[in-house]
Phi, psi and omega in degrees: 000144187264144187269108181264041180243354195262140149209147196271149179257163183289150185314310192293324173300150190344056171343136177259310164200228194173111153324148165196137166294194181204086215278156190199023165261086187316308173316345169246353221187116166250021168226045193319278206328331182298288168347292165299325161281335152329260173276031137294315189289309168284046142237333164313293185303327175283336175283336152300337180268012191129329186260116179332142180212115164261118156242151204275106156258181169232008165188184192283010185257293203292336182281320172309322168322294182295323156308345170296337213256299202264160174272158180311357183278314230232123152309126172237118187265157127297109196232160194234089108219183234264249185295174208267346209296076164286354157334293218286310207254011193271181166300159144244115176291114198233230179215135173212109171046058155094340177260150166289107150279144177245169143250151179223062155347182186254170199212130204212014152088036172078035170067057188050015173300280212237116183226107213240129162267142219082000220251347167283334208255334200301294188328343202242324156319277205307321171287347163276334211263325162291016170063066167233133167311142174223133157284198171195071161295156171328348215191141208271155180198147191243112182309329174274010159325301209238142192212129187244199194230349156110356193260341174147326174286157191191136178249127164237171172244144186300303178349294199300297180305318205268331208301158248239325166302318186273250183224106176292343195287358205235150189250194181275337173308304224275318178273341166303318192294310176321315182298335189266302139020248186250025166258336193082004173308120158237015176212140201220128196243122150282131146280218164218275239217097152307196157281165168315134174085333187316102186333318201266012180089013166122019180268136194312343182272025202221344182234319201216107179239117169322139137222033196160133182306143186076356172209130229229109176304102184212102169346153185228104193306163199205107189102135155332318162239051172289159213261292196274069161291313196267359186272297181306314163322301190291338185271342171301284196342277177308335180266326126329358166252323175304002160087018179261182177268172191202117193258113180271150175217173182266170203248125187288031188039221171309110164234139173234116190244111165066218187306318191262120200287151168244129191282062186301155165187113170292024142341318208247041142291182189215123141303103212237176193284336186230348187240186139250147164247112162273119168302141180240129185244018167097009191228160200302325197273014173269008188257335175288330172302330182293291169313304178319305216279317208285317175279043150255024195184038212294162195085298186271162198235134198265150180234097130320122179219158208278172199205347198283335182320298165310305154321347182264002180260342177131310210276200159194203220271338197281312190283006166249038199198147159206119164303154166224117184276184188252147216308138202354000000 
């Protein structure tokens, strides 16, 4: 049953700062140094434009790197975790009857995949040290599973939510009842499929993003053999029949390291209090994506900046970040 004192707020609204990893695994990234100016760059940018920025380091090597990398604008904490996704492993913040709450579902490395230390424990650091009461339910959830519209609706993917890896014991009623539970979510538009490849098994925040209530961003393929033409078809489908609207922007077709297709998608943008940052992967259809993504946000101003470096770790610039909005 939904707590109708609880809500999750939609990303565009007003923000306090923004969380960011910082990357320090070679073993994960065989383009650490590249990765890490990568995302320098984008906390340099979010951090200029106004906005509080804590990134995440993880020991005195990795804080120097990085102080090397950012400007005096970018906050730097020490922090003890594994991967940089605090989408996934961070607080989710929510509004409860006018107060800032966090919740932390349990974490489970992404369906046993990737299993890091610290990445169970930072979420419940980072919502204590911002003085937030935090639950902890039963049951694993990845904050980039689910991208809500801030009024009770949230879009997932079955892949992901459903998958067998997560929590088998729950059905699709049973993970709706969860989401309504202890997000205040109350209405849940299934997908099906993320993209190829996609470590995590399918998150929505990689494919399909509110971007205003009732209207929902989802790539449009792009080239003959782009790999999720039919996965942006079926979510086209589905999100029209649930009756939202579908702001198409482009799809960077085909990315590739060797052999193996990379799930790219500007998709995985970040919504900031004055900017959007849209991943840039080096191919012609990134400047139409800043335009696109930018006329979906009138007021804000969109930056393209490069991400495939970063992409070589599973993410992106959305899935290395968590917000705190602001208090009721």
């Amino acid at each position: 049953m939904s707590d109708s004192n609880v809500r999750l707020p939609a990303e565009w609204e007003p923000q306090d700062w923004l969380w960011i990893g910082f990357p320090h695994d070679p073993d994960e990234w065989d383009v650490l140094a590249a990765a890490q100016e990568e995302v320098a760059g984008f906390a340099n940018a979010v951090a200029e434009s106004g906005q509080e920025v804590r990134l995440l380091v993880r020991d005195a090597a990795n804080e120097a790197r990085a102080r090397s990398l950012v400007s005096g604008a970018v906050t730097l904490e020490r922090r003890s975790y594994g991967d940089i996704w605090l989408r996934d492993t961070g607080p989710i913040v929510l509004d409860r009857a006018g107060i800032r709450a966090a919740v932390r579902p349990g974490f489970n490395g992404w369906g046993g995949k990737y299993l890091m230390a610290g990445d169970q424990t930072i979420g419940e650091e980072l919502a204590r040290d911002a003085g937030l009461d935090l639950d902890r339910p039963d049951w694993v959830l990845e904050g980039g599973a689910i991208d809500t519209d801030g009024a009770g609706t949230v879009l997932t993917t079955e892949q992901c939510l459903l998958n067998p890896n997560r929590n088998p014991s729950l059905t699709r009623e049973q993970i709706e009842d969860r989401l309504a539970e202890d997000f205040g979510l109350t209405r849940v538009v299934w997908l099906r499929d993320g993209l190829l490849n996609d470590h995590t098994d399918g998150h929505v925040d990689n494919l399909a993003r509110f971007v205003a209530p009732g209207t929902v961003a989802l790539a449009e393929p792009f080239g003959a053999d782009d790999p999720n033409a039919a996965i942006y078809a079926d979510a086209k489908a589905r999100l029209e029949k649930a009756g939202l609207a579908v702001a198409r922007i482009p799809s960077p077709g085909r990315i590739s390291r060797g052999p193996f297709v990379e799930p790219a998608s500007y998709a995985n943008f970040l919504i900031c209090n004055s900017l959007i940052i849209v991943p840039s992967f080096g191919v012609p259809q990134d400047a139409e994506a800043v335009a696109a993504i930018g006329a979906l946000f009138p007021g804000r101003t969109a930056v393209g900046l490069p991400m495939r470096n970063i992409l070589a770790g599973g993410g992106g610039f959305h899935c290395a970040s968590m917000q705190m909005p602001v208090a009721g």
